[in-house]
Rosetta silent file (secondary structure, phi, psi, omega in degrees, C-alpha in Angstrom):
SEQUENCE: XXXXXXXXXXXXXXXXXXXXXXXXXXXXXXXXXXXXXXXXXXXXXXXXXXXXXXXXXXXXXXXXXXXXXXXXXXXXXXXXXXXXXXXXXXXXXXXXXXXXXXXXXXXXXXXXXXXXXXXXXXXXXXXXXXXXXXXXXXXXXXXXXXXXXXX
SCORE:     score description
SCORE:     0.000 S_00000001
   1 L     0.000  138.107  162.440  135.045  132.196   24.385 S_00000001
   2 L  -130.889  155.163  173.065  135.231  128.566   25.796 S_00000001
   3 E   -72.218  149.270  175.857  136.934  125.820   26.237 S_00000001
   4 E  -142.301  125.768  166.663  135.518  122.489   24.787 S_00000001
   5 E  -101.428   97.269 -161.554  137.411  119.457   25.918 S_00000001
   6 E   -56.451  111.404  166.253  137.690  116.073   23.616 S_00000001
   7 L   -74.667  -35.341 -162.621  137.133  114.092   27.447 S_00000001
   8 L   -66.927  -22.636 -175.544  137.119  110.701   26.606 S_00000001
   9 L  -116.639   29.854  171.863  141.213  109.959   26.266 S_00000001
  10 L   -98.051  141.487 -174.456  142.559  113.645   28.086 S_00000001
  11 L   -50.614  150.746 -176.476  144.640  112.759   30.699 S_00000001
  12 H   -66.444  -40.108  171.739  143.414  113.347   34.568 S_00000001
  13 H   -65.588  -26.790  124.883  146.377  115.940   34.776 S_00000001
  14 H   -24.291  -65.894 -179.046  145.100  117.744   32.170 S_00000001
  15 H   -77.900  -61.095 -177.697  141.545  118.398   33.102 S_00000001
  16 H    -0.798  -75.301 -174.865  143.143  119.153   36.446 S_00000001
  17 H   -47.002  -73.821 -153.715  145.301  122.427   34.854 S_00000001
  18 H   -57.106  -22.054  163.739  141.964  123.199   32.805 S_00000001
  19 H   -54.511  -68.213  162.458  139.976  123.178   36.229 S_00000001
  20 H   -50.325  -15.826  159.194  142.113  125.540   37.612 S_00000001
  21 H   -67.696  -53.528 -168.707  141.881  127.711   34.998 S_00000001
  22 H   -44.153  -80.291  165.159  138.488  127.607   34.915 S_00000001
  23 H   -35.109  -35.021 -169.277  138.407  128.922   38.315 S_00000001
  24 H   -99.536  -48.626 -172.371  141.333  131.388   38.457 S_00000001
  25 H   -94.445  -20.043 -166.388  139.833  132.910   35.009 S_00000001
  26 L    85.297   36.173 -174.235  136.313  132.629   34.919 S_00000001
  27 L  -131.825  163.821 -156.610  136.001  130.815   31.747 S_00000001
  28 L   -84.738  101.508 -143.306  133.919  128.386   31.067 S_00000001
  29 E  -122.207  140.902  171.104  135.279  124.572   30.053 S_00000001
  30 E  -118.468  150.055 -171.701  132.833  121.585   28.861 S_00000001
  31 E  -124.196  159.605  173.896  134.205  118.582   28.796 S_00000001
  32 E  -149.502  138.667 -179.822  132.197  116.021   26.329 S_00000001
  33 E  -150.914  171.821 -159.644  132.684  112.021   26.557 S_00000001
  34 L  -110.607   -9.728 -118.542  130.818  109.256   25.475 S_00000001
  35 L   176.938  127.702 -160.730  131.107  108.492   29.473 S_00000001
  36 L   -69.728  126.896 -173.250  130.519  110.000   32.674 S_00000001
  37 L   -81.826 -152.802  164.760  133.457  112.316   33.479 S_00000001
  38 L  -150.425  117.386 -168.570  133.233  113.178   37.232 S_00000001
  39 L  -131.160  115.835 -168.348  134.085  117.072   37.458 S_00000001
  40 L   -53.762  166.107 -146.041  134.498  119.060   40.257 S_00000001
  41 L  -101.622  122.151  165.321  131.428  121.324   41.476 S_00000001
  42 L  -158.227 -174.244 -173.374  131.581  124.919   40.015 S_00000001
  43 L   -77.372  -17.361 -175.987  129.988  127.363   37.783 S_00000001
  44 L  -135.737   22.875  126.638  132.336  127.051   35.198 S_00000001
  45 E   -62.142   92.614  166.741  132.806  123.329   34.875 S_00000001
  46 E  -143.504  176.473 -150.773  130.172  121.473   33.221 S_00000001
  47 E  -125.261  107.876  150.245  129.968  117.746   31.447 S_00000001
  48 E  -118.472  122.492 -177.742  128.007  116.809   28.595 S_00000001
  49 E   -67.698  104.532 -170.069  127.685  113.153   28.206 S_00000001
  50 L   -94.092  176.646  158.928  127.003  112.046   24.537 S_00000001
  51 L   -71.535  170.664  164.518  125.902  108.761   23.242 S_00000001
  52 L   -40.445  167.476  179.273  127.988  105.756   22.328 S_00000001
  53 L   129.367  133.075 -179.135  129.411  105.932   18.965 S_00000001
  54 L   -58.773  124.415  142.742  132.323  106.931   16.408 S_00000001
  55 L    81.513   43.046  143.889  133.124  110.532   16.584 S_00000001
  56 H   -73.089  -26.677  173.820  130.085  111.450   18.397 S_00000001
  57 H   -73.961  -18.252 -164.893  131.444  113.223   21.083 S_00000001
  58 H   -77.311  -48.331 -155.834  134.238  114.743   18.351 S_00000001
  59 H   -48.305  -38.990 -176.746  130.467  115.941   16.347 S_00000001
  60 H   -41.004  -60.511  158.921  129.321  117.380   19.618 S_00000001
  61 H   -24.057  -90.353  165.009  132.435  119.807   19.475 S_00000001
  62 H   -15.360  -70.939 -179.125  132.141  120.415   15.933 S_00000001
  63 H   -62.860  -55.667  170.457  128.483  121.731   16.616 S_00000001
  64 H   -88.555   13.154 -174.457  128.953  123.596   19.177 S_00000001
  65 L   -90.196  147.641 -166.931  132.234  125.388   19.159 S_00000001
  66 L  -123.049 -174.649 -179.372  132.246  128.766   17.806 S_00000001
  67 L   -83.976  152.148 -172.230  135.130  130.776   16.321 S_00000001
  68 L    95.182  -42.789  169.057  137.735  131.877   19.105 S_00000001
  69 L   -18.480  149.840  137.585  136.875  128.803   21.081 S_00000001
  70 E  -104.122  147.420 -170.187  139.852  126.295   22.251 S_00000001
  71 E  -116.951   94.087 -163.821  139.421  123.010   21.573 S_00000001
  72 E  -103.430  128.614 -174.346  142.034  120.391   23.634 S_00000001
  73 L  -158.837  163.301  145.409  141.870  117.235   21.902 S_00000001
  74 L   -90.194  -30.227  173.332  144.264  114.663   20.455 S_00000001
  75 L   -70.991  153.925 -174.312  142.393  113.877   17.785 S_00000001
  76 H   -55.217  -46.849 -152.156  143.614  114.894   14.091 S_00000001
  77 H   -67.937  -36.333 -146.317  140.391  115.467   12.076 S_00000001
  78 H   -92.961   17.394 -178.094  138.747  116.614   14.911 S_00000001
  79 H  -110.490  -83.446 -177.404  141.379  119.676   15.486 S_00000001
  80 H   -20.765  -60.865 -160.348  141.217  120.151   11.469 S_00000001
  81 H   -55.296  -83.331 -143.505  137.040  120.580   11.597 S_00000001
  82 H   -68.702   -3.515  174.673  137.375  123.440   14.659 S_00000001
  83 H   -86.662  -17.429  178.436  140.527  125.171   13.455 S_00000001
  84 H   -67.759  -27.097  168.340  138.554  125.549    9.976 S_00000001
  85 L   -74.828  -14.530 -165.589  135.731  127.276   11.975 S_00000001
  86 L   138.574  -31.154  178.173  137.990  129.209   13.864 S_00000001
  87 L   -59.692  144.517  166.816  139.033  127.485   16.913 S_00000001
  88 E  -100.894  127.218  162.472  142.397  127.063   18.646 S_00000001
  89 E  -125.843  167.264 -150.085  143.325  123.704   19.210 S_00000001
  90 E  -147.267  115.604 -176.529  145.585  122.460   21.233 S_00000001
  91 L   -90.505  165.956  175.091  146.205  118.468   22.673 S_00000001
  92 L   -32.952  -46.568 -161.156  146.868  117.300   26.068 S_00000001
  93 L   -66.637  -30.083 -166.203  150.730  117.026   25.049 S_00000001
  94 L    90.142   10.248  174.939  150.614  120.881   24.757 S_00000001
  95 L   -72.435  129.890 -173.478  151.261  120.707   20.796 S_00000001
  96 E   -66.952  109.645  173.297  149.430  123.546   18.885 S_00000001
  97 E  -100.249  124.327 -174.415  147.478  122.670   16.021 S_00000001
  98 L  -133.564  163.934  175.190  147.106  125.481   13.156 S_00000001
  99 H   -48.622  -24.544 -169.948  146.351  125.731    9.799 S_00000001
 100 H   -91.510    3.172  168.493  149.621  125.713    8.851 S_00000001
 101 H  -127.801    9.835 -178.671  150.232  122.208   10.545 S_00000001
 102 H  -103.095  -18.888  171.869  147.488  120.151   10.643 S_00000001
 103 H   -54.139  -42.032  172.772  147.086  119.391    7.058 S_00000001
 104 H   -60.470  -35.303  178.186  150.623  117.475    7.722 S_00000001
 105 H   -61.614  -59.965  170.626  149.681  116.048   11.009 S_00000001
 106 H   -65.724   -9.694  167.529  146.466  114.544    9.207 S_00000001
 107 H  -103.329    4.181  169.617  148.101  113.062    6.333 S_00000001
 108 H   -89.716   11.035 -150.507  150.843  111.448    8.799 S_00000001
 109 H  -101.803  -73.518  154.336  147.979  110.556   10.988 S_00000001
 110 H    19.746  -60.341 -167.111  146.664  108.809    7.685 S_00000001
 111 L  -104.445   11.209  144.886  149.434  107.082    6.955 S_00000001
 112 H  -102.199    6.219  160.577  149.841  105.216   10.244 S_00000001
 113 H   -57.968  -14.609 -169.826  146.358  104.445   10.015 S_00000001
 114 H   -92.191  -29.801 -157.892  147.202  102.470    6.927 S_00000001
 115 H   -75.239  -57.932  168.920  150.523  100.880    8.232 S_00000001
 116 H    -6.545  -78.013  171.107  148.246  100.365   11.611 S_00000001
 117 H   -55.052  -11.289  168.140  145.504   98.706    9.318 S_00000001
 118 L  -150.834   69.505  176.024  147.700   96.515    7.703 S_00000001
 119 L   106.245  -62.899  173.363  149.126   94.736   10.155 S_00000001
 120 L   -31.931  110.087  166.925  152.237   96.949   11.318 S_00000001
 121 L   -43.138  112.897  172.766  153.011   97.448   14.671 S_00000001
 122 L   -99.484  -31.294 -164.946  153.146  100.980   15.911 S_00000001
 123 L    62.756  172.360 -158.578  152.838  101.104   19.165 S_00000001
 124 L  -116.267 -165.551 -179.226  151.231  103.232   21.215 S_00000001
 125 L   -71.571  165.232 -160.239  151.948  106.984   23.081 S_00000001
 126 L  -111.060  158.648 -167.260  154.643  107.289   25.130 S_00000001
 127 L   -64.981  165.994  179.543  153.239  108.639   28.951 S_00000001
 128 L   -68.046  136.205  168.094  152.400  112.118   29.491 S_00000001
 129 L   -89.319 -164.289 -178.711  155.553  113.839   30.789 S_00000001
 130 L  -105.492  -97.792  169.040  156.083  117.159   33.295 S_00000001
 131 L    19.493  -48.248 -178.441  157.742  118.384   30.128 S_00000001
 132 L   -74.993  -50.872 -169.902  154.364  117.751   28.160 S_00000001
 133 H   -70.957  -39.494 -150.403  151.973  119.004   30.955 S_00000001
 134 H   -86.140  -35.337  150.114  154.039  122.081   31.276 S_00000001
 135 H   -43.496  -42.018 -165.542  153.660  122.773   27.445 S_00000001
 136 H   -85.717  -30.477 -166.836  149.712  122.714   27.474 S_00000001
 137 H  -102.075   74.164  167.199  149.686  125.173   30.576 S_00000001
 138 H  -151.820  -57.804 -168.155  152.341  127.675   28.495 S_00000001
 139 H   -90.096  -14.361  152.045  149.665  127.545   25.613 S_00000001
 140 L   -72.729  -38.875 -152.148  146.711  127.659   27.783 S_00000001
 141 L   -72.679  -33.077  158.268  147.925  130.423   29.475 S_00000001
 142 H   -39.857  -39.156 -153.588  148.596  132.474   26.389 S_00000001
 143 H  -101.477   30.024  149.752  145.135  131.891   24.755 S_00000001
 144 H   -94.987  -36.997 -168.218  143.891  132.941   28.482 S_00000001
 145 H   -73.202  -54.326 -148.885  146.170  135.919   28.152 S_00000001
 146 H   -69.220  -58.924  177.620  145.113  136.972   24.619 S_00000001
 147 H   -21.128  -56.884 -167.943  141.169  136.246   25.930 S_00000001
 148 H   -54.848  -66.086  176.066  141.663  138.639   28.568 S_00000001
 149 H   -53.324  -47.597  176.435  142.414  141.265   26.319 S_00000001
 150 L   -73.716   35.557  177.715  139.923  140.668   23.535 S_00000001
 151 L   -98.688    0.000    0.000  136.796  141.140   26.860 S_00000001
């Protein structure tokens, strides 16, 4: 099992936690961006840089994530694709995305794409909190716990 990390919009305080995971557990995290991430030097840290492009880095994922995987991403579809293979995904914010919630997440994600597209203000995310951070390392550490056991 690995981690695969949507890189280009996760927060520095994110990859941070998953670096220390990495390290403290032995597992392995990729980070994939359309852009060079800068990653600290270990065995169980690595970067793959994709080209420019819509959803290439999300495709990247897609291909290479296997079932069991985690996946930390914000985006909707691209948490739908890897939980249908199998994957746990999870966003920066620490919210869990499962089958049983992302078909709702993707048709609200949907629908401010339309008010978004036509014209309507939305605004944007509100900053990552301690509150936020301390969610995603509660839900990595489970699916670290649960790993452990399934070696």
């Amino acid at each position: 099992m690995k981690i695969w990390v949507d890189a280009d919009a996760c927060p520095v305080a994110i990859k941070e936690i998953l670096f220390r995971a990495a390290e403290r557990t032995r597992i392995k995290v990729t980070l994939v961006a359309n852009q060079y991430v800068q990653t600290p030097p270990s065995e169980f840290i690595s970067h793959i840089q994709v080209p420019m492009g819509f959803d290439v880095a999300d495709n990247e994922i897609v291909k290479r994530s296997v079932e069991g995987d985690l996946v930390v991403t914000n985006d909707i579809p691209l948490a739908d694709e890897v939980i249908s293979k199998g994957c746990l995904a999870l966003s920066p914010r620490g919210e869990l995305f499962t089958k049983e919630n992302i078909k709702s997440r993707l048709n609200m994600r949907n629908f401010m794409e339309t008010l978004r597209s036509s014209g309507i203000q939305t605004g944007g995310p509100s900053a990552l909190t301690s509150r936020d951070k301390q969610a995603f390392g509660n839900h990595l550490d489970k699916w670290l716990v649960k790993r452990q056991r399934h070696r």
